[in-house]
N, C-alpha and C positions, 0 to 999 in steps of 0.2 A: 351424408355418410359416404364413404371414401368406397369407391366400388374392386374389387379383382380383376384388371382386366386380362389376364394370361388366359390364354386358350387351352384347351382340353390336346391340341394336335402338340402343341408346345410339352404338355406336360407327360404323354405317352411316348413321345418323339426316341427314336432310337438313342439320338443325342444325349438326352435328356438322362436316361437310362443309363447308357455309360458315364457319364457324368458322376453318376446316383453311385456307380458301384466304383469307383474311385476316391468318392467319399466314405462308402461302406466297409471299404479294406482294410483301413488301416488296424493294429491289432488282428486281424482274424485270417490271417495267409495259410498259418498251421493247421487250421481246423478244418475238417474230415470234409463238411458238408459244403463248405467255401473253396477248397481246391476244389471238388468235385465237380462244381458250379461252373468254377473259373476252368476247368480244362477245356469247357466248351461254350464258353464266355460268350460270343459272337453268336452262334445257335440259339442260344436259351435266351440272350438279349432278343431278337428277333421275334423268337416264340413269344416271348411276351407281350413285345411292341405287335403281333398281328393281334392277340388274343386280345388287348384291348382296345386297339384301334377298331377291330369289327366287334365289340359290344360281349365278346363271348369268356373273359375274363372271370375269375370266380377268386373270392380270397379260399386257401385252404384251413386247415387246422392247426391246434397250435399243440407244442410238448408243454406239459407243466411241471415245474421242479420248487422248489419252497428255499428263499436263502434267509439266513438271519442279518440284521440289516438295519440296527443292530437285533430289533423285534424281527420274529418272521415273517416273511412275506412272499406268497403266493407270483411267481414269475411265470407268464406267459411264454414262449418263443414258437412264432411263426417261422417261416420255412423261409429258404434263404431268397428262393423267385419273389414271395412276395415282402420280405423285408427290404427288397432292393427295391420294389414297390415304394414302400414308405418312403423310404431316401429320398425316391422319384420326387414322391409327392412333399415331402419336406424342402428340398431345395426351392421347390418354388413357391411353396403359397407362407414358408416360415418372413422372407422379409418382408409381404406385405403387411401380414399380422402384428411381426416385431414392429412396425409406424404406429400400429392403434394400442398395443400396450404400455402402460404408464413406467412414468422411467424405475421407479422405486418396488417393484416386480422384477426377483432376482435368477429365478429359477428356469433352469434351461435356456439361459438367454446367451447369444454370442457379447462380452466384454462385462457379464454379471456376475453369478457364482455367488459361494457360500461367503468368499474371504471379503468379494466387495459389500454385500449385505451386513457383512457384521458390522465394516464399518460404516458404513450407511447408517445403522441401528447407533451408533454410537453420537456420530453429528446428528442426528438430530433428538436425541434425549439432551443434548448440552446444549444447542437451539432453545426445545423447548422448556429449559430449566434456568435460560438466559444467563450460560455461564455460571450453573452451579447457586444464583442468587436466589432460583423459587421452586416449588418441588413441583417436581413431575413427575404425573401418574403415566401408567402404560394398563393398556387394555391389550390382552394379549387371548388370543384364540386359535384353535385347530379344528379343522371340519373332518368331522365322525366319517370315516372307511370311504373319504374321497371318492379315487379311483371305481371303487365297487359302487358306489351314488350316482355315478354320474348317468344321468336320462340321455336317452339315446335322439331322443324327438326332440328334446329340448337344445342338445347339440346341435342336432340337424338342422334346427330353425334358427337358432345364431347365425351359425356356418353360410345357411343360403341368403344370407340378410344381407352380406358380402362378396360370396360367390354368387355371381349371374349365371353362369354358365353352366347348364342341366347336366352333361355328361359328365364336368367334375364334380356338382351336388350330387349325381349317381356314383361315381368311384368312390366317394368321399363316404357315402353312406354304405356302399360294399363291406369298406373296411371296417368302418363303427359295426356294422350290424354282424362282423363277422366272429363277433366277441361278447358274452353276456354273463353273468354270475345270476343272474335277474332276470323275469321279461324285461326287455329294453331297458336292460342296467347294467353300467359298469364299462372300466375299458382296460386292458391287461398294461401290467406294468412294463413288458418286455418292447414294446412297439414304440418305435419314433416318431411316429404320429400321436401316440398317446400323448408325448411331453407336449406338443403342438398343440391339440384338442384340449387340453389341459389348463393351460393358458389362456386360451381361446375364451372356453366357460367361465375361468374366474377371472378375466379380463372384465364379465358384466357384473360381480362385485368390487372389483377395481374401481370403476367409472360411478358404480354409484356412492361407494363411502368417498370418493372426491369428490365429485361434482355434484348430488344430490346433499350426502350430508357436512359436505364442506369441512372433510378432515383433513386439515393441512398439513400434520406428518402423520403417514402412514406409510407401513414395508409389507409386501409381501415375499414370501419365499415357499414354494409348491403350497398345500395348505393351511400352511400356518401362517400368522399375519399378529401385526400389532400396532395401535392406534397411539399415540402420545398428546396426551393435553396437560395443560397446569390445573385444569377443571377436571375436578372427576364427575361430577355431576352430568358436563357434557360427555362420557365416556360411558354414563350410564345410560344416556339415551341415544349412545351411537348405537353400544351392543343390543338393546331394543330393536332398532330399526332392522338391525344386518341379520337378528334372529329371523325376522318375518320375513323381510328378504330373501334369504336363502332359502325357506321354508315353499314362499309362492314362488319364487322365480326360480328358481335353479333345483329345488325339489333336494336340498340339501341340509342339514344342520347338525351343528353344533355337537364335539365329544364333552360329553359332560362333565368331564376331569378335568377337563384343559383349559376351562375360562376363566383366568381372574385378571384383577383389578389392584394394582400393588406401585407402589414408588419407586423409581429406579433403587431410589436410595435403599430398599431392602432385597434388591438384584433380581432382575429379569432372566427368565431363562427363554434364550432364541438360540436356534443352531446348534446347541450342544452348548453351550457357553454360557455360563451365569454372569450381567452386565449389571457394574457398580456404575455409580458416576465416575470416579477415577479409573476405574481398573476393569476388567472379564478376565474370569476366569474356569479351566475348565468343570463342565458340570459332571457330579461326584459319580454316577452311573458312566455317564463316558470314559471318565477317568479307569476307574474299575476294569472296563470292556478292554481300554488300550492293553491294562498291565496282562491281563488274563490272553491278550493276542500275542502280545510281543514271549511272555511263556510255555506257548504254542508252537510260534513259530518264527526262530530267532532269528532266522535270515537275515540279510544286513537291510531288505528292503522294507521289511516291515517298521523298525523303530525310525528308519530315514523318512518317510509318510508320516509319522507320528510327529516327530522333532519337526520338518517342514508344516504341519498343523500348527503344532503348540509354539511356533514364531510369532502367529498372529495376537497371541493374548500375552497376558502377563504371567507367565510360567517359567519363568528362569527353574525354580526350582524340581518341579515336574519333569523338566528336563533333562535333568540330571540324572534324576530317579529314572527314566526311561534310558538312558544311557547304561546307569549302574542294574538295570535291570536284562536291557540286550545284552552285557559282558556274562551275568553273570549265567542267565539261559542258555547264551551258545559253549559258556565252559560247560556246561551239565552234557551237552551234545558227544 
C-alpha cells in the first residue's frame, strides 16, 4: 500500500494556507464573513499557522441551515478560519487519495462530475449488452442517510492506514470529531474535507466489488452506485455480498427503497436521468422541480442552467417547453 508522504510542517505551512484561501475565494469576495477575514488576511493567516503548528488548534462550531436540494438537507458551515483549514487540508492529501480511487468513481473528483458519469453509465450498458445484441441487467443501489452513517473510528482507521504521520492523523481526527449527529457518527455536508472523507470511505467498497467480487462494470457517483451484468443471477449475489459488506466494514447499509434489479431496456434511473439503451431522459420528478423553479424565478439564469443540463440527454422537446416556459414567467413579471 502506497503510503502519504507530505509532512504535517508542509501542510500548516503559511504557504500552504495562502494557497488554501486563494482557492477558497473564488465566488465568496461579497460575503460579510470573507471580507471580514480577508481585511486582516496576513494576521489571521499567521494566527492560525502558530495555533497549529504549536498543537493548540481547536476546530470551532458550526451554523446550521436546511436547503432543499432537491429533498432537504441539513447544511453544516464552519467558520471561515477553519474552512480555510479544510482547503489547507484538501489541497494536499486530495491528489494522493484521487491515485487510490478507481477511475469509474465520479463525484467530487477534478475532470469527473455528473455529465461524465452519465456518460460513463451509458458505455458501458452498451458494452455490457454488446451492442444492443443481449440484455442487460443493472443492479443499482443508494446507501441509507450516508453522510449522517459514516463511523468516525472507522474513518479514522482507513485514513491512518495511509497517513503516517501522527500530527496529521491528529488534525485529521480534530476535524472528524468536531462534527456528530451520533456518538461517533456522521460528517456535515458543508465541509470540503467532507467530499474527501467521503470518497475516502467508499473508495473501500470501490476496491472490493472490483477486486474482490470481480465486477467489471461498475460506477459510482457520492452514494449511489450501479453494477451491470448480462447475468442477473451474478447481480444477485453481488448485492448479497456488498449488503454484508457495508454492514461489517463500513457500519453502513442499504435505503430500502432504492434497490432494484431491472434491464436497461425498461430504463434505469442514475443522476436524475431515466437511461434507455437508445436514449435518457430526463426523470419525471426532476422534470416537475425544473418547471416549478424556472416559475419561481425567471431570471435569465435559471432556464440557461437548465437548457445547459437538458443538452446532455435526449430533450429537444423539454427544451423547448423550458424555453416557452421562461418567456412566458418573465412576461407574468
Amino acid at each position: 500500500m502506497i503510503k502519504y508522504q507530505g509532512t504535517y510542517e508542509e501542510m500548516v505551512s503559511v504557504e500552504n494556507l495562502l494557497a488554501a484561501w486563494q482557492e477558497f475565494l473564488p465566488g465568496k469576495r461579497a460575503k460579510r464573513d470573507v471580507a471580514a477575514f480577508g481585511a486582516n488576511l496576513l494576521d489571521n493567516v499567521i494566527e492560525l499557522h502558530e495555533d497549529l503548528a504549536t498543537g493548540h488548534y481547536r476546530h470551532g462550531g458550526y451554523a446550521h441551515f436546511r436547503v432543499a436540494d432537491p429533498k432537504p438537507r441539513d447544511i453544516h458551515k464552519a467558520s471561515i478560519r477553519d474552512r480555510l483549514l479544510h482547503h489547507a487540508i484538501h489541497r494536499q492529501l486530495y491528489p494522493f487519495f484521487d491515485r487510490m480511487f478507481i477511475a469509474d468513481s465520479f463525484s467530487c473528483r477534478v475532470g469527473k462530475g455528473t455529465h461524465a458519469a452519465l456518460d460513463r453509465f451509458r458505455r458501458m450498458a452498451w458494452k455490457e449488452s454488446r451492442n444492443g445484441s443481449r440484455t442487460c441487467w443493472a443492479l443499482k443501489c443508494d446507501v441509507r442517510k450516508f453522510f449522517a452513517s459514516v463511523d468516525h473510528a472507522i474513518l479514522r482507521r482507513i485514513l491512518t492506514e495511509y497517513v503516517l504521520d501522527k500530527k496529521i492523523a491528529g488534525l485529521l481526527e480534530e476535524v472528524i470529531e468536531s462534527f456528530e449527529v451520533a456518538p461517533g457518527k456522521g460528517l456535515p455536508l458543508g465541509n470540503l474535507t467532507s467530499q474527501l472523507f467521503a470518497n475516502v470511505y467508499l473508495n473501500e467498497l470501490d476496491q472490493f466489488v472490483k477486486h474482490f467480487l470481480k465486477a467489471k462494470r461498475y460506477i459510482r457517483y457520492a452514494d449511489d452506485f450501479v453494477v451491470f451484468s448480462y447475468d442477473r443471477q451474478f447481480l444477485n449475489t453481488v448485492l448479497s455480498s456488498i449488503r454484508v459488506f457495508l454492514r461489517d466494514r463500513l457500519a453502513l447499509e442499504f435505503h430500502p427503497d432504492k434497490i432494484f434489479i431491472k434491464t436497461i431496456a425498461s430504463g434505469v434511473d442514475f443522476l436524475g436521468w431515466v437511461h434507455c439503451p437508445d436514449y435518457r431522459t430526463l426523470r419525471t420528478a426532476t422534470k416537475r422541480r425544473m418547471f416549478r423553479r424556472i416559475n419561481e424565478s425567471p431570471a435569465a439564469e435559471t432556464p440557461a442552467s437548465y437548457l445547459g443540463m437538458l443538452s446532455h440527454g435526449d430533450a429537444f422537446k423539454i427544451s423547448q417547453d423550458v424555453r416557452n416556459a421562461a418567456w412566458l414567467a418573465g412576461d407574468r413579471q
